[in-house]
N, C-alpha and C positions, 0 to 999 in steps of 0.2 A: 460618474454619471449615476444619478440616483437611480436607483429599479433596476440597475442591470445587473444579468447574471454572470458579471467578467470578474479577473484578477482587478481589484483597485490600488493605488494607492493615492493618497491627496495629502495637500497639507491641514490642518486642524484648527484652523481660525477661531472656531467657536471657541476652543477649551481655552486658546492663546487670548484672546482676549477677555474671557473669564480668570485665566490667571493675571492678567494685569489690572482687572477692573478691583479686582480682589483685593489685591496690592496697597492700590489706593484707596480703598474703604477702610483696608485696616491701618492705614496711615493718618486715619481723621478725616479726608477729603472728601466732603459730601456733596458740593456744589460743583458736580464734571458737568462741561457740554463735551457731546460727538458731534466731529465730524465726519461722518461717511457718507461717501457717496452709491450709487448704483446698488440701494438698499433689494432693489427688485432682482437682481443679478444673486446666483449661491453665495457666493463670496460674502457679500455684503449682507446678506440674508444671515448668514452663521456670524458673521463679529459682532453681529446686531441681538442675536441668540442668545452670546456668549455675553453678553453686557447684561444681560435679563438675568441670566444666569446669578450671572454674579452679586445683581440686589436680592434675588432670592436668598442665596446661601446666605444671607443677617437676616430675613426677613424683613426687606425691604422690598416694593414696587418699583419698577423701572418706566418711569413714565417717559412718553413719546416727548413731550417741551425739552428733556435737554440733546435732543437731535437739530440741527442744527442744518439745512441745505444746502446743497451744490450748487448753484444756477448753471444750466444747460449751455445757456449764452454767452459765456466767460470764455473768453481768448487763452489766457495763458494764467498761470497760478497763482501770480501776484494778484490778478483781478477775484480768485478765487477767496484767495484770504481777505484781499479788503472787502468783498461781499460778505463774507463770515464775521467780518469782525464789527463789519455794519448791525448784521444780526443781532449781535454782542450788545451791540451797542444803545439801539433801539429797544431792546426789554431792559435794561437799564441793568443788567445783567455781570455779576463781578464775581465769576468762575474759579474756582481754586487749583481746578486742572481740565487740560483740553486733552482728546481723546480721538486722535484721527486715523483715517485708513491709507494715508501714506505720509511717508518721512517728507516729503516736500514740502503737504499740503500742511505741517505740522509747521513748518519752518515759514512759508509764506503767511499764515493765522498769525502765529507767533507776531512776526515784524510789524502788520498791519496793527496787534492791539497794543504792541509797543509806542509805533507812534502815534496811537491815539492816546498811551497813556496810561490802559487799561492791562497794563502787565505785573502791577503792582502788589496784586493777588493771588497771582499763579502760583504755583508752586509744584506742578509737573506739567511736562507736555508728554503724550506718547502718543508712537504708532504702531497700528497692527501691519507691517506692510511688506512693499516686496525689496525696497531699497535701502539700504541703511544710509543717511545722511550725521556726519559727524556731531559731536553735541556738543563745542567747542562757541558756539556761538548763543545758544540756549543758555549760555550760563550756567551749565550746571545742572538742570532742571527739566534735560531732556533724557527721553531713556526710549527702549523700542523692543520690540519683539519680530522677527525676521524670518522668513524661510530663506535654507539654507539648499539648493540644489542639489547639493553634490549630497545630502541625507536623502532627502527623495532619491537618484539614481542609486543608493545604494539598497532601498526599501525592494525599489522594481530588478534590480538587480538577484536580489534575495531569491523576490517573487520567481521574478523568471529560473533559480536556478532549482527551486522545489520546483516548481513542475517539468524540468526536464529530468531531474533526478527521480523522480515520481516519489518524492517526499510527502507533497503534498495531497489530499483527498482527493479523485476525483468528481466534478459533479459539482464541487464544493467552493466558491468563490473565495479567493484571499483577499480580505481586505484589512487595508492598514492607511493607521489614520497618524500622518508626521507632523509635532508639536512645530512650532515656530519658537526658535529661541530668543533668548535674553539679549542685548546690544552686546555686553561684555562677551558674551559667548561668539556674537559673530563676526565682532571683533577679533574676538583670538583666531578665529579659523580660515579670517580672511588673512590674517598676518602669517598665520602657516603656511596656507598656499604659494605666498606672497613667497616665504621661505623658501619655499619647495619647487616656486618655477625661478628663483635666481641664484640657486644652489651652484 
């Protein structure tokens, strides 16, 4: 909660999508669109930051054209991506990588500029998001950055145990800010739990 004087902890979208925008700058990839949605929303407000960010650190500008809209009016996420990919379509538009705020909305784009055709060019999709969807279908060319639960509940956990230990200051807010990790990573740590609850 911004301005408050409590313990915090959150997840860190802005830096997480700084490091993936990053990623693909320094892989050559100059021509991304975003898609995010609910840019009015923190959430979306910080991936949106963290993409600015990210053309800063070469000294580059992050101009508003490669944001790309949601329509309000969309049913279900298939209508989502073929409106985006319409988008795509209509600037005449042939993107090197796509850049969205969830694994679905990555996966519905995807398919849409596939069968339009316009897939030809990509050469990553990512998303900053909450769900991981496998990359098996992407060809190869998908990758993601994820919050992980159970690192949050260990942050607040933390939290909570310095201030019953009176470790902590008082007076003095804890705040802590938890990266989103890499696909591979949440990969692994889904397949531990996976381990650990069929033990």
């Amino acid at each position: 909660v911004p301005g408050a004087s409590a313990d915090q902890a959150f997840f860190d979208y802005e830096a997480s999508m700084a490091e993936a925008v990053s990623r693909l700058l320094q892989q050559g990839l100059t021509n991304i669109a975003f898609v995010m949605g609910g840019l009015h929303y923190r959430v979306g407000h910080a991936r949106l930051l963290g993409a600015r960010l990210a053309y800063t650190r070469i000294g580059q500008t992050f101009t508003e054209d490669r944001l790309l809209t949601i329509p309000q009016d969309s049913s279900t996420p298939e209508e989502v991506g073929r409106n985006v990919a319409a988008q795509i379509v209509a600037r005449g538009w042939q993107p090197d990588a796509i850049v969205c705020s969830s694994g679905l909305l990555a996966w519905t784009t995807y398919q849409a500029l596939r069968q339009e055709g316009m897939d030809k060019t990509l050469r990553a999709v990512v998303a900053i998001a909450d769900e991981p969807i496998g990359d098996r279908q992407f060809q190869g060319i998908f990758s993601g950055y994820y919050r992980l639960f159970d690192d949050l509940g260990r942050v607040v956990a933390d939290i909570l145990d310095q201030r019953l230990s009176g470790r902590a200051a008082p007076g003095v807010p804890l705040v802590t800010r938890v990266p989103c990790v890499p696909l591979a990573a949440a990969e692994a740590e889904k397949r531990f739990h996976w381990q650990q609850d069929n033990a």
